[in-house]
N, C-alpha and C positions, 0 to 999 in steps of 0.2 A: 668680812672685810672692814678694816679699821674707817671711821665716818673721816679720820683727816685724810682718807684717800679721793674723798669725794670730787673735789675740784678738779681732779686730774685724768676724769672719767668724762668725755664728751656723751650723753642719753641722743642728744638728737640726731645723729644720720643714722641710729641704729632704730628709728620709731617710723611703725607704721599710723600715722595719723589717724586713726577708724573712725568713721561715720557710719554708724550702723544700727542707727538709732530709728527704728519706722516712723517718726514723726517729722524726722529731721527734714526740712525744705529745702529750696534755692538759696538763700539768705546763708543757711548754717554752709552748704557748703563751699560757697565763696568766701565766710569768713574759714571754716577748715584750710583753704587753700592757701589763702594770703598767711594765715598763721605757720604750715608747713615749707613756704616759701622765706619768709623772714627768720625762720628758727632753726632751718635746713634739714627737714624730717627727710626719712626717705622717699615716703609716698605718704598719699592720701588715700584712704580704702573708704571708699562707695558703693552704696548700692548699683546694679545694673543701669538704673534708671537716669542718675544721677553723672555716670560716667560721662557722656557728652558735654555737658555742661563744666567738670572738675578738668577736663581736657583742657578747653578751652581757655581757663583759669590759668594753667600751669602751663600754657604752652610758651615753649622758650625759656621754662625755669628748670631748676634742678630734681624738685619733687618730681616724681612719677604719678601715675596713678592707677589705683590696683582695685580690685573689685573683685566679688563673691560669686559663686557660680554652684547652683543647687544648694545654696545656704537658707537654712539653717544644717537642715537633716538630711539632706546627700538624697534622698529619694525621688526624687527627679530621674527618670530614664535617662540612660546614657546619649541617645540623639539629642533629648532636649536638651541636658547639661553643656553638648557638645556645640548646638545653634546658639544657647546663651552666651557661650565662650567666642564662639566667633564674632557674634554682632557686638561684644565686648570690645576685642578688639579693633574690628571697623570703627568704631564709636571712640578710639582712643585707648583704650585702656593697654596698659605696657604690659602689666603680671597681673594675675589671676589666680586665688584660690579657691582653688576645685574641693568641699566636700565631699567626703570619702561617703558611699554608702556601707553603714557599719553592719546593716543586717543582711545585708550578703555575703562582708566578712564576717561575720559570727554562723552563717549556715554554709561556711568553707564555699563558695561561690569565686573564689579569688582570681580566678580569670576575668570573670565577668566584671570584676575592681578594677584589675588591671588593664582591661580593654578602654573603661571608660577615660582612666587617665591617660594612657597611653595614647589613643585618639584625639586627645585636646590636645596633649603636649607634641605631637606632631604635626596637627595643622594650624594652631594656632599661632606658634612660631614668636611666642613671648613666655617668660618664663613662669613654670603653675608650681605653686604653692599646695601641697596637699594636708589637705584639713582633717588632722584625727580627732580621737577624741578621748585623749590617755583614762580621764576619770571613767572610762566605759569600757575599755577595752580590756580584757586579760593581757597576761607576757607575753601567753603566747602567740596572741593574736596582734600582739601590736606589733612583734618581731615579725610577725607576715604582713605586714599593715606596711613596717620601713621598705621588707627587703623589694616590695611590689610597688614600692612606688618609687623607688629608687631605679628599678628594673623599667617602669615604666617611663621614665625620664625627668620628673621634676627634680626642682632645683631646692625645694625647702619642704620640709615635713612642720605642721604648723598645731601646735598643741592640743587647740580646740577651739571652739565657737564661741563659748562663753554662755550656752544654754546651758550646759549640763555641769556645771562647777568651774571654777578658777584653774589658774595652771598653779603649779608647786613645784619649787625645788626638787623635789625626786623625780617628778616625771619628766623633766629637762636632763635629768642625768640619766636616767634610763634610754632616751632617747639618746644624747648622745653615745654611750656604751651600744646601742643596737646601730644608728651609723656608721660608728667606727671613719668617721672623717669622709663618706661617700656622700653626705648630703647634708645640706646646711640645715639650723633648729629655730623656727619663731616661736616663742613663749606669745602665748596669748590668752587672753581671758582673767580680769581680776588683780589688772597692774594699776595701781591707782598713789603705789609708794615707789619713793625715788631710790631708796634702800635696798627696795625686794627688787626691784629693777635693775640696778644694778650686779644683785646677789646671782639671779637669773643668767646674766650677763657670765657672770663668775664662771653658773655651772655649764655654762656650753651655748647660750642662744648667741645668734647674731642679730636677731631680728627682732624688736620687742610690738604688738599688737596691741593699742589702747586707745580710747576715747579721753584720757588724764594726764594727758602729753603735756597739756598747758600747765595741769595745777601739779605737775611733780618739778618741772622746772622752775615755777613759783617759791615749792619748798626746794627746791637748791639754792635758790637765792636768798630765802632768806634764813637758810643756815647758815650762808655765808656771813652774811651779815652780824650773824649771832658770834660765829665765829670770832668774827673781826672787831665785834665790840668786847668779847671777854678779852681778846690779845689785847688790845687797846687799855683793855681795864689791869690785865695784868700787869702789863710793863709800869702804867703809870703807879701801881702801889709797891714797886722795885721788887 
């Protein structure tokens, strides 16, 4: 995409604000909150812990707030993943993504995937996000990875964690081509440019996942700027 398209691309309602930082305190995520509230992010994504507190924050604002559930590595049993999700919600939190366990999809267990997201996404009654993890998965397994979680009711298949590598362009198009428009796509993990963000954008996400929310719209601004001093400088050398 041409950079003088840039201005005409809104990044913030389509940014998940991520705090997912294990060091991160009270402090970080009131300023998280205030920054997603004046910037008009979609949500804030919190730890478990952190939820009640990012509620409270945001209540009566437009941000949401979202939180992880069997994050990092989906190995958490399905009851536990399933009391995490619920007391998420009690706690505030609107959406949830649910960690996929991958070593049950890879030792074809896919019911036992299916069961667990299926059980959140029915009693928890806010919309689950399901966490793959493209750099890991074969085609094949990711093609059962969409169509079960699709089957099992969430609303966005969500790239990755950002343990096991970045997201890429191809695996946003892959995903979309295995959607085929039944489920929506977060790019996550290793957005830190306003370009690839966008590009992301391009190849099918709605949702973008990142802790670099602030310093990509930083560098939008001050491309603009750049922008506006070479027209500047143009015009005036005729």
């Amino acid at each position: 995409m041409a950079r003088n398209t840039i201005a005409e691309i809104d990044l913030a309602p389509t940014i998940d604000h991520a705090l997912l930082n294990p060091l991160a305190h009270e402090t970080f995520v009131r300023q998280w909150c205030s920054e997603a509230e004046r910037f008009g992010f979609a949500s804030v994504c919190v730890y478990p812990n952190h939820v009640r507190l990012a509620a409270e924050c945001l209540q009566g604002k437009a941000p949401i707030v979202s939180t992880v559930i069997g994050y990092p590595t989906g190995t958490t049993t399905a009851s536990v993943k399933r009391y995490e999700a619920l007391e998420a919600v009690d706690n505030g939190a609107s959406e949830l993504g649910v960690t996929l366990d991958l070593a049950q999809l890879k030792a074809g267990k896919t019911n036992q995937v299916h069961r667990a997201i299926a059980e959140i996404c029915e009693d928890a009654n806010v919309p689950v996000k399901a966490i793959v993890e493209t750099n890991l998965l074969e085609p094949d397994e990711l093609a059962v990875a969409v169509d079960l979680c699709i089957d099992a009711g969430a609303t966005h298949i969500v790239t990755g964690t950002g343990w096991n590598g970045g997201v890429t362009i191809e695996a946003v198009c892959r995903l979309k081509d295995l959607a085929k428009g039944r489920i929506a796509i977060e790019a996550a993990a290793g957005i830190r440019d306003m370009h690839f963000a966008i590009d992301l954008l391009v190849a099918g996400a709605t949702r973008l996942g990142t802790s670099y929310a602030m310093a990509m719209l930083q560098q939008r601004e001050r491309e603009r700027q750049e922008a506006r001093l070479a027209a500047e400088g143009s015009a005036a050398g005729g």
